[in-house]
N, C-alpha and C positions, 0 to 999 in steps of 0.2 A: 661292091667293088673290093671290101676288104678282103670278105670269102674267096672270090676269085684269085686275088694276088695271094693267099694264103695258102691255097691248093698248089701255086707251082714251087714252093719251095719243099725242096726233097730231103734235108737236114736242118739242126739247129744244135745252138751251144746251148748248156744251162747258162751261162752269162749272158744269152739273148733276150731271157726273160724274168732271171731270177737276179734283185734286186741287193740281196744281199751278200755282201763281200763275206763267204767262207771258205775263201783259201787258203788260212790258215786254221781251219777248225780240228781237223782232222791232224795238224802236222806235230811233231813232236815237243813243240812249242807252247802247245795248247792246256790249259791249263785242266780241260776233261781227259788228258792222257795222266796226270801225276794222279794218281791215285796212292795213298799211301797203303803198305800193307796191314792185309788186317788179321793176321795170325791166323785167319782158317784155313787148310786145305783146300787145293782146289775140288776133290772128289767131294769135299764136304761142303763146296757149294754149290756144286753140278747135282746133289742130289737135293738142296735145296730148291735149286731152280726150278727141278723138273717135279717136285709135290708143289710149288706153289703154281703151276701153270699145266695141273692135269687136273680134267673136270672131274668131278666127282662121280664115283661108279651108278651107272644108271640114269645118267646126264647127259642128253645128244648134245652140242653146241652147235650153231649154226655155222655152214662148211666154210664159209667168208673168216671165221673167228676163229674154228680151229685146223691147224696146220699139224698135223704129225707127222 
């Protein structure tokens, strides 16, 4: 009975099934927006970023894992 009445609905909210209040998670409010600075350039963490998250030469990664 569930399945069936499950099959006619055509949309949903993430509030229809997600449990947790994050409407403010994201907002400027939020205390994972203050990030203090931390005197590095950004190119000089962009180039960080991208040698800590490139497989090593010779290394396939499985296609689910790697995105380029």
């Amino acid at each position: 009975m569930e399945f069936e009445k499950a099959k006619t609905i055509d949309s949903m909210q993430l509030s229809d099934w997600h449990d947790v209040p994050w409407s403010k998670f994201f907002s400027d409010q939020s205390p994972k927006n203050k990030i203090p600075p931390t005197g590095i350039d950004i190119e000089t963490i962009k180039t960080i970023c991208k040698a800590i998250s490139t497989p090593p030469h010779g290394i396939t990664p499985h296609a689910q894992v790697y995105i380029d």
